[in-house]
mmCIF file as Biopython writes it, N, C-alpha, C and O atoms, coordinates in Angstrom:
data_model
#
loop_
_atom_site.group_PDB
_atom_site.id
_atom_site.type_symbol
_atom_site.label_atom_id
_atom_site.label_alt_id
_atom_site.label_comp_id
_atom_site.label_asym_id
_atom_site.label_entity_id
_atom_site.label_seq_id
_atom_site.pdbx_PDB_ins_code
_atom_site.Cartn_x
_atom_site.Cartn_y
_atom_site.Cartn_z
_atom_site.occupancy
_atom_site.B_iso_or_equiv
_atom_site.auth_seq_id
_atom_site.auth_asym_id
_atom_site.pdbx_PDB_model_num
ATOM 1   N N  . UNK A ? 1  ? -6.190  10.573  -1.888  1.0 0.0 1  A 1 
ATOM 2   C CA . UNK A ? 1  ? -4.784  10.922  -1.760  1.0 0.0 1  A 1 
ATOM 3   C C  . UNK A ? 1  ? -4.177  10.291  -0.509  1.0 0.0 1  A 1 
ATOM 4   O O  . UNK A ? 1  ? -3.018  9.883   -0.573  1.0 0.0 1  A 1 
ATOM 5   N N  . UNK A ? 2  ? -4.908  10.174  0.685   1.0 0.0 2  A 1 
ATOM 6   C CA . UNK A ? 2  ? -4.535  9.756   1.388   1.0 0.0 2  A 1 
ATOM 7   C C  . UNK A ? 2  ? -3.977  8.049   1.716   1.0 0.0 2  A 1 
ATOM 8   O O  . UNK A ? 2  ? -3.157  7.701   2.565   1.0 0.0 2  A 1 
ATOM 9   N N  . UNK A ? 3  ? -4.675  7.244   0.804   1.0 0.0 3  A 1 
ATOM 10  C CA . UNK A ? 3  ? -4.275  6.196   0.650   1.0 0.0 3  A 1 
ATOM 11  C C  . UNK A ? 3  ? -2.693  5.666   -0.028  1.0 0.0 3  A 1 
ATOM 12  O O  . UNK A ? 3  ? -1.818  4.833   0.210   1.0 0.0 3  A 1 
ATOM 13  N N  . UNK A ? 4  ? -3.010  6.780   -1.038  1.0 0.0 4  A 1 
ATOM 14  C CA . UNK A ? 4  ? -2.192  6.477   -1.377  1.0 0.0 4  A 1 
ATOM 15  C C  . UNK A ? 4  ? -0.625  6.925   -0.892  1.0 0.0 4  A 1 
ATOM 16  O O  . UNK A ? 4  ? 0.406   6.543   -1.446  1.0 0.0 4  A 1 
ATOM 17  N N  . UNK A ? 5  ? -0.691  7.652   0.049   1.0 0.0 5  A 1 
ATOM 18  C CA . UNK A ? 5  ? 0.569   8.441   0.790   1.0 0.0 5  A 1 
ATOM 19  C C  . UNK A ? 5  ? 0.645   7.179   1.420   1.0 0.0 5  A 1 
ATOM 20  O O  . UNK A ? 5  ? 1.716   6.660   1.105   1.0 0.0 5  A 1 
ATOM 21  N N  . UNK A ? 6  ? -0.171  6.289   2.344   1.0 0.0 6  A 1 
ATOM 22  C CA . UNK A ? 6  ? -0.542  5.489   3.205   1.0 0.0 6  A 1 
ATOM 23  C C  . UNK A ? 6  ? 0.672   3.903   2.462   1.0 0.0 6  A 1 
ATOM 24  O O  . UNK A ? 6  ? 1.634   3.231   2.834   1.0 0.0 6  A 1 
ATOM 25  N N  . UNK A ? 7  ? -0.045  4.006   1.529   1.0 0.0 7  A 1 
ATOM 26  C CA . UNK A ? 7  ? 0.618   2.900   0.199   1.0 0.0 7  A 1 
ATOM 27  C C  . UNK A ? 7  ? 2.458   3.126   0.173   1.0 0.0 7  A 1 
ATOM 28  O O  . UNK A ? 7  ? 3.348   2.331   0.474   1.0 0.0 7  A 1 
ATOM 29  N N  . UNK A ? 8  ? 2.527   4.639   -0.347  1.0 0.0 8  A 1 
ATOM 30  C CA . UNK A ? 8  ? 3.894   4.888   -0.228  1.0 0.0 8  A 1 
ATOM 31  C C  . UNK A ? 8  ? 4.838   4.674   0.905   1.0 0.0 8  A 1 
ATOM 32  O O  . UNK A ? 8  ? 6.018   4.360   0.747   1.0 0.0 8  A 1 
ATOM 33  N N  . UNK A ? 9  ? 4.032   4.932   2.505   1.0 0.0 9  A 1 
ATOM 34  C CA . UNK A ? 9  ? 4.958   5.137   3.335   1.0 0.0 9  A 1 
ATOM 35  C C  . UNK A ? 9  ? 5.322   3.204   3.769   1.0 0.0 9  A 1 
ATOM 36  O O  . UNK A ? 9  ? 6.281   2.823   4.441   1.0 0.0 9  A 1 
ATOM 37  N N  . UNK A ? 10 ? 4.481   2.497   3.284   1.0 0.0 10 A 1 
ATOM 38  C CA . UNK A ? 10 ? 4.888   1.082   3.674   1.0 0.0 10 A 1 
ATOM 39  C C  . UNK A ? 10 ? 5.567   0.556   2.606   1.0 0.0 10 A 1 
ATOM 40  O O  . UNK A ? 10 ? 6.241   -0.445  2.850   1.0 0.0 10 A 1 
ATOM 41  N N  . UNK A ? 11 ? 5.562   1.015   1.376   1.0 0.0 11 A 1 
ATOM 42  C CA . UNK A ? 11 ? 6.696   0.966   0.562   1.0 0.0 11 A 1 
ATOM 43  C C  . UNK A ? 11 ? 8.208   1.330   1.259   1.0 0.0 11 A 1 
ATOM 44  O O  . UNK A ? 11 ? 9.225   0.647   1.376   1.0 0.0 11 A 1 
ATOM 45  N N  . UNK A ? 12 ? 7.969   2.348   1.558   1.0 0.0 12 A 1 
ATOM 46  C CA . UNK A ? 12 ? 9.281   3.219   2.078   1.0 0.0 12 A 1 
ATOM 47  C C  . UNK A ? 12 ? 9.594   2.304   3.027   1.0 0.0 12 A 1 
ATOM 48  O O  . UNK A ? 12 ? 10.755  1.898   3.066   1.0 0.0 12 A 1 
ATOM 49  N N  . UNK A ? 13 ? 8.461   1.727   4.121   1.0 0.0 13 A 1 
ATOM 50  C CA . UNK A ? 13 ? 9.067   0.779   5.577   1.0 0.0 13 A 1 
ATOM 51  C C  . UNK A ? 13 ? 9.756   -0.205  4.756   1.0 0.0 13 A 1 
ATOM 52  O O  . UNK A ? 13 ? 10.978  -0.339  4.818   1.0 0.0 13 A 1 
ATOM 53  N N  . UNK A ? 14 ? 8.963   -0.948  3.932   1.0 0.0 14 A 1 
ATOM 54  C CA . UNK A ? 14 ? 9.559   -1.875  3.821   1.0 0.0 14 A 1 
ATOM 55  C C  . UNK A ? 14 ? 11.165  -2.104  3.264   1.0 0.0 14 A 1 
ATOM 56  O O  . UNK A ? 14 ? 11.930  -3.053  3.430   1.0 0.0 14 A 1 
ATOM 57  N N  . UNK A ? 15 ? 11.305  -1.015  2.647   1.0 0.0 15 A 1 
ATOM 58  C CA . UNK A ? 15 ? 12.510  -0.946  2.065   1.0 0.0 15 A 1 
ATOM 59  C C  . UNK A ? 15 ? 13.595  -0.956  2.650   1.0 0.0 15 A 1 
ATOM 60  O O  . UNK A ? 15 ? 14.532  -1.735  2.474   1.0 0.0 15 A 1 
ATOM 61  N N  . UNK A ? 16 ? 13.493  0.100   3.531   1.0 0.0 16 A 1 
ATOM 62  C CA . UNK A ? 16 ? 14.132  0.560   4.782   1.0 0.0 16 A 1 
ATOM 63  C C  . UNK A ? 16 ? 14.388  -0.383  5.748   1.0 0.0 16 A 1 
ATOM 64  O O  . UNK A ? 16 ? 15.523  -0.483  6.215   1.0 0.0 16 A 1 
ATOM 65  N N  . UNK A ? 17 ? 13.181  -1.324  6.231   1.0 0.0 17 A 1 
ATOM 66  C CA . UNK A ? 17 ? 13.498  -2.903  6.762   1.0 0.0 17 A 1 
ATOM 67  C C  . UNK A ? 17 ? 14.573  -3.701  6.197   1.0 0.0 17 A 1 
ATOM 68  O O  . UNK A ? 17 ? 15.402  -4.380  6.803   1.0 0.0 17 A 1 
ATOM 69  N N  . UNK A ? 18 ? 14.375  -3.434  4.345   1.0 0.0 18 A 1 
ATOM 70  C CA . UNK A ? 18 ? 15.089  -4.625  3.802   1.0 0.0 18 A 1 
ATOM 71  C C  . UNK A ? 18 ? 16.248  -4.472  4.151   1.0 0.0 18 A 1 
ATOM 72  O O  . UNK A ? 18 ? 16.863  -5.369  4.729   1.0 0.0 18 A 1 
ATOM 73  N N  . UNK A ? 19 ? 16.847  -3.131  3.825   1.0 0.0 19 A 1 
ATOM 74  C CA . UNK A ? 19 ? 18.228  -2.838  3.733   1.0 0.0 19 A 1 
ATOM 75  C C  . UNK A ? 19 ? 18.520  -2.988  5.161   1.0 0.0 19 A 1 
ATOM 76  O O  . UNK A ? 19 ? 19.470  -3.765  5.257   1.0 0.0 19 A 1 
ATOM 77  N N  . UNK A ? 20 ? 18.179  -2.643  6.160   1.0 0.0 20 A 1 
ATOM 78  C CA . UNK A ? 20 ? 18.843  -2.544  7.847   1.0 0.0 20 A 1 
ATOM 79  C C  . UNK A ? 20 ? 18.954  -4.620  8.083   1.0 0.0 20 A 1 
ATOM 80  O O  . UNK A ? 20 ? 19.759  -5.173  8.833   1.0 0.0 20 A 1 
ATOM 81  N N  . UNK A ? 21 ? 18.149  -5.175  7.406   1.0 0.0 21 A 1 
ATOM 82  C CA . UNK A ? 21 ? 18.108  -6.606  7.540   1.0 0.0 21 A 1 
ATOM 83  C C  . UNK A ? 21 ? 19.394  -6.893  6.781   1.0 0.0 21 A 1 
ATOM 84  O O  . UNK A ? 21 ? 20.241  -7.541  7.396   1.0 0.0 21 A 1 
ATOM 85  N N  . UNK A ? 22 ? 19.667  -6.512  5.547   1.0 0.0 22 A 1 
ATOM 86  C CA . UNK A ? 22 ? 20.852  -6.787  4.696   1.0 0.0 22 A 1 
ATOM 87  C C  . UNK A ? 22 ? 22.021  -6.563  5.878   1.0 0.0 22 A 1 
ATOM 88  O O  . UNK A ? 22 ? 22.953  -7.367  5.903   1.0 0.0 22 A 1 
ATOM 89  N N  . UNK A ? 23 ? 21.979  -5.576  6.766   1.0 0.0 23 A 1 
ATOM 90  C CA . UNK A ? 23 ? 23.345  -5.030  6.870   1.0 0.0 23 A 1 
ATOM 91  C C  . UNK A ? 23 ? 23.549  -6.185  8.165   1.0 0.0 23 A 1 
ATOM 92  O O  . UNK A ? 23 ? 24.533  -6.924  8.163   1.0 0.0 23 A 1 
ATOM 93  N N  . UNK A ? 24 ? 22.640  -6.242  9.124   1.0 0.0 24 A 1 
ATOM 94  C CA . UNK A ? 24 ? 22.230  -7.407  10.065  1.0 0.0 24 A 1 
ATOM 95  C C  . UNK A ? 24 ? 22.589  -8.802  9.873   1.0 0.0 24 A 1 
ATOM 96  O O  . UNK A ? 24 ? 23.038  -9.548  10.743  1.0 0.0 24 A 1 
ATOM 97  N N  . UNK A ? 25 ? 22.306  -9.150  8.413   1.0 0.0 25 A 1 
ATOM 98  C CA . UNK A ? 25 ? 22.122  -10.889 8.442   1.0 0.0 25 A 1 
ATOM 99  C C  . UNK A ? 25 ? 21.780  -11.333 8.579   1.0 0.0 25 A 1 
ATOM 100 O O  . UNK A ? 25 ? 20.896  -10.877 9.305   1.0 0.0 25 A 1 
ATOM 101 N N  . UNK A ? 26 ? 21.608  -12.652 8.393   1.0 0.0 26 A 1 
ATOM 102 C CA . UNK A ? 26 ? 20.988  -13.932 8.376   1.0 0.0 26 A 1 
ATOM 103 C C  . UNK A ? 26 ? 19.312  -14.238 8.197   1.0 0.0 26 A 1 
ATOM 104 O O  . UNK A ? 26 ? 18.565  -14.033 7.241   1.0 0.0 26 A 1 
ATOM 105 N N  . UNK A ? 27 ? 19.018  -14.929 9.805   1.0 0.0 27 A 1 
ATOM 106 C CA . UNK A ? 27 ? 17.406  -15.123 8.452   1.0 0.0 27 A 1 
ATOM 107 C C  . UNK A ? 27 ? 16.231  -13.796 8.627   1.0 0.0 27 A 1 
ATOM 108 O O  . UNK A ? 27 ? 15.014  -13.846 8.447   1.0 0.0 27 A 1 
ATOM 109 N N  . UNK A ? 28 ? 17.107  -12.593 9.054   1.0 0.0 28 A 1 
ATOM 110 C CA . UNK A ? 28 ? 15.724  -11.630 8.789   1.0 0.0 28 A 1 
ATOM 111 C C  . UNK A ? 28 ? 16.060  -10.957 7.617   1.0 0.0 28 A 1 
ATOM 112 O O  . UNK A ? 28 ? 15.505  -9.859  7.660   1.0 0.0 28 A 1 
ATOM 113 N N  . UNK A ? 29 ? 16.711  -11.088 6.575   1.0 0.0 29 A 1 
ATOM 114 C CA . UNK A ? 29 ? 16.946  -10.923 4.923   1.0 0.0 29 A 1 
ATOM 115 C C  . UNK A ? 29 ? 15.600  -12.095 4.830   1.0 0.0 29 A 1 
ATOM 116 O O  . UNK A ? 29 ? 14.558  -11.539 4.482   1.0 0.0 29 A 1 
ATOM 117 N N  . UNK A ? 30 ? 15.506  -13.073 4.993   1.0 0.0 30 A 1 
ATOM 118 C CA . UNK A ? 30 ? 14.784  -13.658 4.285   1.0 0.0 30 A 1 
ATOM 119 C C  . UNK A ? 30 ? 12.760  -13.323 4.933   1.0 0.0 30 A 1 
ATOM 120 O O  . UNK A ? 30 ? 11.696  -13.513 4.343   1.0 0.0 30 A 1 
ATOM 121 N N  . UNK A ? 31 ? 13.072  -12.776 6.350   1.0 0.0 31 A 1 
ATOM 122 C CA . UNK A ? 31 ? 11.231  -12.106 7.153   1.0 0.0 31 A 1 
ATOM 123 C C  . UNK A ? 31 ? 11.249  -10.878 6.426   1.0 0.0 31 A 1 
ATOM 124 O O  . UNK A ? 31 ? 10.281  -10.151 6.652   1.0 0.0 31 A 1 
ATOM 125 N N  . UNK A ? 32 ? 12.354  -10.327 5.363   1.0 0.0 32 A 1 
ATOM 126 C CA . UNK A ? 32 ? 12.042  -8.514  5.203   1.0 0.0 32 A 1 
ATOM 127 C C  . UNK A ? 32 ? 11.718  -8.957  3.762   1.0 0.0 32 A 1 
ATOM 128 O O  . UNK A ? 32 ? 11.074  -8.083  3.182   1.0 0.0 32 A 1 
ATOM 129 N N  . UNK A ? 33 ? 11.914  -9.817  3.164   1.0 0.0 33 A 1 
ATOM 130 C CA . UNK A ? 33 ? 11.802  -10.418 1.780   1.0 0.0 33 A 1 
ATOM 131 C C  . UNK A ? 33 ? 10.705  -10.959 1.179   1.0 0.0 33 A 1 
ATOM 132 O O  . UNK A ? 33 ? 10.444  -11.001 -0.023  1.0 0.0 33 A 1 
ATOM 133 N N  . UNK A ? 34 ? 9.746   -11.591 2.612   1.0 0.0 34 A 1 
ATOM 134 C CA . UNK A ? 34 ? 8.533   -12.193 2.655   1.0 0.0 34 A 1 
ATOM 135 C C  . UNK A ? 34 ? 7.659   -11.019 3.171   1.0 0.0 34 A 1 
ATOM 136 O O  . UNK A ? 34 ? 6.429   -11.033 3.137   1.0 0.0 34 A 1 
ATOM 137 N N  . UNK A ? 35 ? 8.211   -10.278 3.521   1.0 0.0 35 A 1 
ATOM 138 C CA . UNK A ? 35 ? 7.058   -8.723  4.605   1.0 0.0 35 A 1 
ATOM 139 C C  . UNK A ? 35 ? 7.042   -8.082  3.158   1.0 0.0 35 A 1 
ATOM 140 O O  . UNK A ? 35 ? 5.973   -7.475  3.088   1.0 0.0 35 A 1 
ATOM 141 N N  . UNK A ? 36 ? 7.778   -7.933  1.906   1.0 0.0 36 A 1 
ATOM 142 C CA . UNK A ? 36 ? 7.800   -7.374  0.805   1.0 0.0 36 A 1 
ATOM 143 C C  . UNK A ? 36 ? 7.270   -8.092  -0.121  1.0 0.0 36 A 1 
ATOM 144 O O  . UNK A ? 36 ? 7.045   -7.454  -1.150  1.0 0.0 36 A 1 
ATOM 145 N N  . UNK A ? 37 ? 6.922   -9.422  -0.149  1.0 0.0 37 A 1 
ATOM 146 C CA . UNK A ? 37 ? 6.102   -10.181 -1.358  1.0 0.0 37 A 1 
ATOM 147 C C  . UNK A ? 37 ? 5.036   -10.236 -1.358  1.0 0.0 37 A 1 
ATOM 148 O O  . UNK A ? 37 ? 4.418   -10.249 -2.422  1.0 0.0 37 A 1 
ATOM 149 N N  . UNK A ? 38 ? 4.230   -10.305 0.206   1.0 0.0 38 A 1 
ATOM 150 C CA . UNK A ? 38 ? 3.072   -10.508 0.959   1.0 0.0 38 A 1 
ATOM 151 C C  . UNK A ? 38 ? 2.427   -9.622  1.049   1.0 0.0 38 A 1 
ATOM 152 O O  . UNK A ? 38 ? 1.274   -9.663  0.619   1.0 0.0 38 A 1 
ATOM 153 N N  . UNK A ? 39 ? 3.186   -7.976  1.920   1.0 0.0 39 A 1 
ATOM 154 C CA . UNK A ? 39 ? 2.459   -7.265  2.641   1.0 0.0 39 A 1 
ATOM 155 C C  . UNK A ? 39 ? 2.081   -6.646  1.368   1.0 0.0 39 A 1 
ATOM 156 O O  . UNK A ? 39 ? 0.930   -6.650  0.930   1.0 0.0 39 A 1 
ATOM 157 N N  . UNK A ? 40 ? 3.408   -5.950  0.611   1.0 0.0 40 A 1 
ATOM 158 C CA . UNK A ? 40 ? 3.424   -4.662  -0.269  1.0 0.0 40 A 1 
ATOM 159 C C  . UNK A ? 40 ? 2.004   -5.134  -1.371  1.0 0.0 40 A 1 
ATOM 160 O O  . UNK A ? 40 ? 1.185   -4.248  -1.618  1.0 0.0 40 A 1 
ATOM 161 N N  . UNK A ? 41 ? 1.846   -6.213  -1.838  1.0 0.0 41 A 1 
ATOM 162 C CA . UNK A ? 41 ? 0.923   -6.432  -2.927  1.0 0.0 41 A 1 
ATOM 163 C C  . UNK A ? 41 ? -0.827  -6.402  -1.815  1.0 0.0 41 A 1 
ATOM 164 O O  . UNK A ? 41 ? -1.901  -5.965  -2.227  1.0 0.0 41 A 1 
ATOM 165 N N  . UNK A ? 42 ? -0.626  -6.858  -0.758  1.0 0.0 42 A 1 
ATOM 166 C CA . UNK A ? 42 ? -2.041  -6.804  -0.444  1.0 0.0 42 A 1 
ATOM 167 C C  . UNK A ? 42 ? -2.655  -5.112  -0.093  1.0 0.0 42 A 1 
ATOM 168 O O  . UNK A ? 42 ? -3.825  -4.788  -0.299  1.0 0.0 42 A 1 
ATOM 169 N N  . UNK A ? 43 ? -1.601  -4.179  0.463   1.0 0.0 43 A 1 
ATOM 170 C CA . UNK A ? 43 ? -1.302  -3.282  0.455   1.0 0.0 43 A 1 
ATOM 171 C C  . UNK A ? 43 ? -2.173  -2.436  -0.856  1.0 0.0 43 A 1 
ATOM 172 O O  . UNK A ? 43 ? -3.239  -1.820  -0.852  1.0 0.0 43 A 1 
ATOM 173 N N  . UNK A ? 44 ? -1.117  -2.751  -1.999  1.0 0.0 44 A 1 
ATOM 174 C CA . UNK A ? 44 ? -1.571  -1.996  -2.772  1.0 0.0 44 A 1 
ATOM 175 C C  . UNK A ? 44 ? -3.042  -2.449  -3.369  1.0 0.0 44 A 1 
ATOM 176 O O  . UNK A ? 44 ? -3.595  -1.495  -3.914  1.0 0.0 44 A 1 
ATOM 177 N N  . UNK A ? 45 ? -3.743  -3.560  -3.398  1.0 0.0 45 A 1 
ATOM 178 C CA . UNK A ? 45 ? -5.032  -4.347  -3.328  1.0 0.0 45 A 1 
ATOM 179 C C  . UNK A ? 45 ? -5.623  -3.534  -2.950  1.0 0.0 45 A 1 
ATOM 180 O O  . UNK A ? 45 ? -6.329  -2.875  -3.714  1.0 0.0 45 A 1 
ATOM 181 N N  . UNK A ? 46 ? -5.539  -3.241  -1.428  1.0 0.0 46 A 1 
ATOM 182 C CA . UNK A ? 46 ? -6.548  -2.225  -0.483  1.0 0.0 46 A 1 
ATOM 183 C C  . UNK A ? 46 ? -6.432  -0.767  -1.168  1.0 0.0 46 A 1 
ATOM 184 O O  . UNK A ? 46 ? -7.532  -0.214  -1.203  1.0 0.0 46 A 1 
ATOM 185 N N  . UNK A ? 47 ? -5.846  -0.339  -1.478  1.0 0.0 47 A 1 
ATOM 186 C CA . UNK A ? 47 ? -5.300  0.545   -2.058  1.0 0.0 47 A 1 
ATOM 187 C C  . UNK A ? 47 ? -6.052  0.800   -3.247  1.0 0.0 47 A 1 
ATOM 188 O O  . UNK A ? 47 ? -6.777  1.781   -3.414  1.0 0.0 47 A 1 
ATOM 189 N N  . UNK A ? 48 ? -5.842  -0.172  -4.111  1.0 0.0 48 A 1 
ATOM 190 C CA . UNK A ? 48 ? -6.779  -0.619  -5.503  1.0 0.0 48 A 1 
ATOM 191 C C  . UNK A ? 48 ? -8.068  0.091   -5.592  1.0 0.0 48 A 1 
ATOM 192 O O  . UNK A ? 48 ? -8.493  0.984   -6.325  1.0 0.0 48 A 1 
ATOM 193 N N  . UNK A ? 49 ? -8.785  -0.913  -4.147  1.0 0.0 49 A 1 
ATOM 194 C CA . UNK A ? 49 ? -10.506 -1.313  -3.662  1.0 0.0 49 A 1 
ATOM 195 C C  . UNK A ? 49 ? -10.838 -0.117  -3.262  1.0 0.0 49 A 1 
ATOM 196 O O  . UNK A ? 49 ? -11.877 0.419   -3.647  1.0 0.0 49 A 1 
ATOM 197 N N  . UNK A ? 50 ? -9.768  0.602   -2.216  1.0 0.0 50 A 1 
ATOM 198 C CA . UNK A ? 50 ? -10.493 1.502   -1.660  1.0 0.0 50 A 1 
ATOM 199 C C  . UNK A ? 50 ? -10.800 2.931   -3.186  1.0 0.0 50 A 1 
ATOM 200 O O  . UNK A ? 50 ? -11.872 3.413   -3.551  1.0 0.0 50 A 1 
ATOM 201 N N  . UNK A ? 51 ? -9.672  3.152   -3.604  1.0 0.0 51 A 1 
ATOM 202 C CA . UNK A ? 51 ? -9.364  4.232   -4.824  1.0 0.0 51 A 1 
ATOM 203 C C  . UNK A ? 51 ? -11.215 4.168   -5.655  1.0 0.0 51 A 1 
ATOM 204 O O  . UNK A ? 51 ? -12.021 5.064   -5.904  1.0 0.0 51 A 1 
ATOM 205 N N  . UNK A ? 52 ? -11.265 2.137   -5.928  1.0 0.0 52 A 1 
ATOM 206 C CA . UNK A ? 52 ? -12.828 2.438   -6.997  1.0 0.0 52 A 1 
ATOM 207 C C  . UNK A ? 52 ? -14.141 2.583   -6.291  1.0 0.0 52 A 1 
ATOM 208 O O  . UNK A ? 52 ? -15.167 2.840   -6.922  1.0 0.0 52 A 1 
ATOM 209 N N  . UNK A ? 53 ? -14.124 2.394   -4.762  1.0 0.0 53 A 1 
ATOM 210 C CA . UNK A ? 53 ? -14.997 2.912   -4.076  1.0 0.0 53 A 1 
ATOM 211 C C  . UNK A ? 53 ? -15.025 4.367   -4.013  1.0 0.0 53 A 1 
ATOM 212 O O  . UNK A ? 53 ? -15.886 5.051   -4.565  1.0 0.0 53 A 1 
ATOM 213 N N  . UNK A ? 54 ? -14.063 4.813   -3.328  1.0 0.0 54 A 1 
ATOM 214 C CA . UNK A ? 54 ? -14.305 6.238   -3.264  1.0 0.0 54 A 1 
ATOM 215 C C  . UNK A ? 54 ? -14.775 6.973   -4.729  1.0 0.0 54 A 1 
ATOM 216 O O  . UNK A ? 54 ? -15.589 7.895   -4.771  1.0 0.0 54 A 1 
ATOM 217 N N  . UNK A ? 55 ? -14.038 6.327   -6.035  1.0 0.0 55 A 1 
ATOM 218 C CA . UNK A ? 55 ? -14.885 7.089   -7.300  1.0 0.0 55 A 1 
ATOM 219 C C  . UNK A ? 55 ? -16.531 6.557   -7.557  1.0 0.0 55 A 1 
ATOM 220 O O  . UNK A ? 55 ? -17.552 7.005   -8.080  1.0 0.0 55 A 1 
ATOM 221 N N  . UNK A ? 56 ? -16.189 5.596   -7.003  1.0 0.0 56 A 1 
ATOM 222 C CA . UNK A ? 56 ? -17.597 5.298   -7.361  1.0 0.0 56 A 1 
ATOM 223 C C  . UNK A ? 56 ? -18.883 6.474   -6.486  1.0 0.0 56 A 1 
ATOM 224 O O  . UNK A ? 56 ? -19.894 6.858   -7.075  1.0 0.0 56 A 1 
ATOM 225 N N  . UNK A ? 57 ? -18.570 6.844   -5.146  1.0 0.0 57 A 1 
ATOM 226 C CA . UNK A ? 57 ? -19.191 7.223   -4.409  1.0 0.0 57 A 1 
ATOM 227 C C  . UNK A ? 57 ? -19.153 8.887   -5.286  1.0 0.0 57 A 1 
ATOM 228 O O  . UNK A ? 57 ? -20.106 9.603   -5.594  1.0 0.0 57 A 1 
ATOM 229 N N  . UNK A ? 58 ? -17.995 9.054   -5.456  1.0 0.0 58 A 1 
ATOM 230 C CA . UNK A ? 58 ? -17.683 10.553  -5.949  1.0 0.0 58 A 1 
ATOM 231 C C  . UNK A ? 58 ? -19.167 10.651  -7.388  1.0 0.0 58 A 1 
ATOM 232 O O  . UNK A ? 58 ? -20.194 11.330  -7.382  1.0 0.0 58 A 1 
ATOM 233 N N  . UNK A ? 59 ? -18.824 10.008  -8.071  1.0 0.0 59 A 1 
ATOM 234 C CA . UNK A ? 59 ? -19.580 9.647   -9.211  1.0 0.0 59 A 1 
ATOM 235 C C  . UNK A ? 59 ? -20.812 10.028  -9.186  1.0 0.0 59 A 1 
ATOM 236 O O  . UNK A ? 59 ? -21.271 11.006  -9.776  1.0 0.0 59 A 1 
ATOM 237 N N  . UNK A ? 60 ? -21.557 9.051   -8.306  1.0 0.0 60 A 1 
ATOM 238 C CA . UNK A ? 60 ? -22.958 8.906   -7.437  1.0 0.0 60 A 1 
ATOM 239 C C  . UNK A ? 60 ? -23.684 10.395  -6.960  1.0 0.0 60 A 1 
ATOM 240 O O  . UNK A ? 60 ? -24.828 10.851  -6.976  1.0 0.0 60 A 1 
ATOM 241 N N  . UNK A ? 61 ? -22.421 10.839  -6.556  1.0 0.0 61 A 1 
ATOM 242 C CA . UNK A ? 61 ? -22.754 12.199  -5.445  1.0 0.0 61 A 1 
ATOM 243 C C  . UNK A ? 61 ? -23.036 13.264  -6.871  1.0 0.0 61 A 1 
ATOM 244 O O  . UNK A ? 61 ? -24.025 13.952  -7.122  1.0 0.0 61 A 1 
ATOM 245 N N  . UNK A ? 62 ? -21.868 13.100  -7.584  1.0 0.0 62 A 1 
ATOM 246 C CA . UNK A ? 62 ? -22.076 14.042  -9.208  1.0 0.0 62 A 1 
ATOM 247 C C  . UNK A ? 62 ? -23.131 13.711  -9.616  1.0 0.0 62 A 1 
ATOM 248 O O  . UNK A ? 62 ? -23.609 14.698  -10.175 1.0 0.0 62 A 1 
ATOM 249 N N  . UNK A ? 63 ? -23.966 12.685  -9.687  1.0 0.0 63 A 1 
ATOM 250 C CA . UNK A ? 63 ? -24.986 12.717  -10.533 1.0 0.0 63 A 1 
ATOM 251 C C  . UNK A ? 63 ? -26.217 13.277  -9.910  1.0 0.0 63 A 1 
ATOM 252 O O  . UNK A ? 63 ? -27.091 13.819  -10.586 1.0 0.0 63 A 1 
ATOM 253 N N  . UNK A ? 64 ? -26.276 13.153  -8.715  1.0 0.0 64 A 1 
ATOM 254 C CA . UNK A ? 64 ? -27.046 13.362  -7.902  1.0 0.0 64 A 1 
ATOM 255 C C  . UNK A ? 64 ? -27.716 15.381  -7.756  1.0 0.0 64 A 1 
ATOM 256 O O  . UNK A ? 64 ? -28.748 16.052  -7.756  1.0 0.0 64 A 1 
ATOM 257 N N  . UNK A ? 65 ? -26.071 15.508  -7.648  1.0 0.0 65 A 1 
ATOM 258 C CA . UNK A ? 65 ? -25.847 17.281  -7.870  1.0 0.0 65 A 1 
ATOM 259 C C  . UNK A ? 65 ? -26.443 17.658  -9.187  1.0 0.0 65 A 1 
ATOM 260 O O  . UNK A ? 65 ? -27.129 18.680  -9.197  1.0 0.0 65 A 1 
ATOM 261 N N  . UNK A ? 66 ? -26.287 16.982  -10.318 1.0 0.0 66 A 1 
ATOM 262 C CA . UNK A ? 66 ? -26.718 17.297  -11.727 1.0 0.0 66 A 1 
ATOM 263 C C  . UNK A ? 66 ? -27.926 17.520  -12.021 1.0 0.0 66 A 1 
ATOM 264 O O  . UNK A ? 66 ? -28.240 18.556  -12.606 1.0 0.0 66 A 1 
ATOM 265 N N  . UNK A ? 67 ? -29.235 16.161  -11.507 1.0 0.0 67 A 1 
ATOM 266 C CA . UNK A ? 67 ? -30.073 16.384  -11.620 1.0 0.0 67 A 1 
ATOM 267 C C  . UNK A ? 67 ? -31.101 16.967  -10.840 1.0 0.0 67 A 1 
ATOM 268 O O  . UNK A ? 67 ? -32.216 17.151  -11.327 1.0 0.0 67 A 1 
#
């Protein structure tokens, strides 16, 4: 859960960047545009990786308890 709050709140930055850049001008519309193509997808990647590790570990630990 925590990742993913983690995921949301740089969603939220970035957004929040974009628009204060919109109201600003010039070329940091185009650094809040690239911080959103770049960051947000590697972001959610880590996000991805970390989510099938932790099940995987969860998994592991269940089977372990079972037998």
């Amino acid at each position: 859960m925590s990742l993913f709050m983690i995921h949301l709140a740089i969603v939220v930055n970035t957004l929040l960047n974009f628009i204060d850049s919109c109201f600003q001008g010039g070329l940091r519309i185009l650094y809040s545009l690239l911080f959103i193509l770049f960051i947000n997808p590697l972001v959610l990647f880590v996000f991805d990786k970390g989510s099938i590790v932790m099940i995987k570990v969860s998994q592991a630990y269940a089977k372990t308890k079972v037998n």
